[in-house]
C-alpha positions in Angstrom: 10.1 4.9 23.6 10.6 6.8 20.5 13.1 3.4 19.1 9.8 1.2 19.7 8.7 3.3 17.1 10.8 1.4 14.5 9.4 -1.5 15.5 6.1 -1.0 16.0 4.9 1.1 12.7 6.4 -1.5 10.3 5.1 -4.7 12.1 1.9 -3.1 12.0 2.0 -2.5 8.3 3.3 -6.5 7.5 0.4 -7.5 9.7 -2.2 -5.2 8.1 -0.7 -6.8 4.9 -0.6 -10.3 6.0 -4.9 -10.3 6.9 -4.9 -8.9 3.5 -2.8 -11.8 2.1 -5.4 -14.3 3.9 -8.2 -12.6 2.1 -6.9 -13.4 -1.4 -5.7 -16.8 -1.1 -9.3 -18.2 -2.7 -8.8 -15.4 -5.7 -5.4 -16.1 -6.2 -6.3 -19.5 -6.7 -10.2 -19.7 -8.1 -10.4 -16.2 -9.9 -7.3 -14.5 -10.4 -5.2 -16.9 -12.7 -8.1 -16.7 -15.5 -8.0 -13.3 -15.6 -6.6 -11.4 -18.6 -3.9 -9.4 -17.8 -1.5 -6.7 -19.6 1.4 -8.6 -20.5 3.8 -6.4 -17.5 2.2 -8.6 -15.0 4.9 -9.8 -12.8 4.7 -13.6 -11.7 3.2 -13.9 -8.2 6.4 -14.7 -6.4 7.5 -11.1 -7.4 3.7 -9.3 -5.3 4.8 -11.0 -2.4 8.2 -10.0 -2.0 7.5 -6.6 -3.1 5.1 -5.9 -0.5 7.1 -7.2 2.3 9.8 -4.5 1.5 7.2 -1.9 1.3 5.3 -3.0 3.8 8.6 -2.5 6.3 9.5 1.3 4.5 6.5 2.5 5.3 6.6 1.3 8.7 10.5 3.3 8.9 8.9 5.7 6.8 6.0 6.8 10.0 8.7 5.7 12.3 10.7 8.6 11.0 7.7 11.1 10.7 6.7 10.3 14.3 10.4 10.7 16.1 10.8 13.9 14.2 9.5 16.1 17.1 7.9 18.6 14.4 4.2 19.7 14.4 2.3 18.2 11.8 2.9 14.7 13.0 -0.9 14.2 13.9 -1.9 14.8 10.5 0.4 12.8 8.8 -0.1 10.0 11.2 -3.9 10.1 10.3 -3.2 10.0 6.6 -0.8 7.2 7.1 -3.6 5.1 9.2 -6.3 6.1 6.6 -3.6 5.1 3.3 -2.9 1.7 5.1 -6.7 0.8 5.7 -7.5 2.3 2.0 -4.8 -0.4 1.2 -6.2 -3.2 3.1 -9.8 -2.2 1.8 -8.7 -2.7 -2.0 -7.2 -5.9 -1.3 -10.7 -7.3 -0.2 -12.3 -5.5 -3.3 -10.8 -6.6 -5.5 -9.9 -10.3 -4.5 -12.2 -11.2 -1.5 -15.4 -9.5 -3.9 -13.4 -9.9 -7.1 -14.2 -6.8 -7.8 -11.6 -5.2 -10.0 -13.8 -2.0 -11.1 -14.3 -0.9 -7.7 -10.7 -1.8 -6.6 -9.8 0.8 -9.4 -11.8 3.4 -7.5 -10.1 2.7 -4.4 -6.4 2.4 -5.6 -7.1 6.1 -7.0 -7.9 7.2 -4.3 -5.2 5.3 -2.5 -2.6 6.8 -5.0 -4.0 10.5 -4.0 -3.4 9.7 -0.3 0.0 8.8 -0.9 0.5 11.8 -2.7 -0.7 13.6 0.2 1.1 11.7 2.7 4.5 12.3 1.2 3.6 15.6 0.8 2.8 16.1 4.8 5.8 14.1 5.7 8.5 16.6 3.8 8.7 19.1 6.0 8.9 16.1 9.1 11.5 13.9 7.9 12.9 13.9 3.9 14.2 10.5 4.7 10.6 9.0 5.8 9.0 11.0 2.6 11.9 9.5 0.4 10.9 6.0 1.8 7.5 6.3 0.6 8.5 6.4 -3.0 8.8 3.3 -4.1 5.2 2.6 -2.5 3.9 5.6 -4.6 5.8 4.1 -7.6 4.5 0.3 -7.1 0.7 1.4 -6.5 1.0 3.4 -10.1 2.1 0.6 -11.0 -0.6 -1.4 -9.6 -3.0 1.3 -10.6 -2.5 0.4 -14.6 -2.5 -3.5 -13.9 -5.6 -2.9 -12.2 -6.9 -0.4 -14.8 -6.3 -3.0 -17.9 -7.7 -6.0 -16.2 -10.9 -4.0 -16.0 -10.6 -2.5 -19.7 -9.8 -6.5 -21.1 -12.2 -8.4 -18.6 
């Protein structure tokens, strides 16, 4: 059961990602392209295959926090669930309603819960903490792309 794990939490965060992917395929063609954007913007090819790797450490990374054994798990599991659908929710605010001042509001927030999610995790698993760091990195990341499209636009 608890190797099902490893399996289960990181196909659930590719398929949470991939019904986000199907809500942006209009944007990415119709909107996003004629946006301005800072000039750190990575080509699309590189959001795609980004996400997929994240998408699978933060799968390893609750996979991890849930074989631990440790209490706590519960509340780092419901701050993991909340993060991912915080995540899915920017994805259709700010392509599906193009809406790239309220997608700044919720990738704050997004960037807090991760904050707090690695910070619950610690004392469950270094390792599945660790693995959320590049995740943390790319939404700051994503945070100041986000940021300047709504500063320039």
């Amino acid at each position: 059961m608890k190797y099902l794990r490893f399996l289960f939490w990181p196909v659930l965060c590719l398929a949470v990602g991939m019904s986000a992917s199907a809500l942006q395929s209009d944007a990415l063609r119709d909107w996003y392209p004629f946006l301005h954007k800072p000039l750190l913007t990575p080509p699309g090819w590189v959001f795609a295959l980004v996400w997929i790797v994240l998408y699978i450490l933060m799968g390893l990374s609750m996979s991890l926090v849930q074989n631990s054994g440790r209490p706590g798990r519960g509340v780092a599991t419901g701050i993991f669930l909340l993060q991912l659908a915080v995540n899915f929710s920017w994805s259709t605010v700010f392509f599906y309603l193009r809406s790239p001042t309220a997608g700044l509001v919720i990738i704050s927030a997004l960037f807090a819960l991760l904050l707090l999610y690695v910070w619950k995790s610690l004392p469950l698993s270094r390792m599945g903490a660790y693995l959320f760091l590049p995740y943390l990195a790319w939404v700051g990341f994503a945070w100041y792309l986000n940021f300047s499209i709504v500063l320039h636009n």
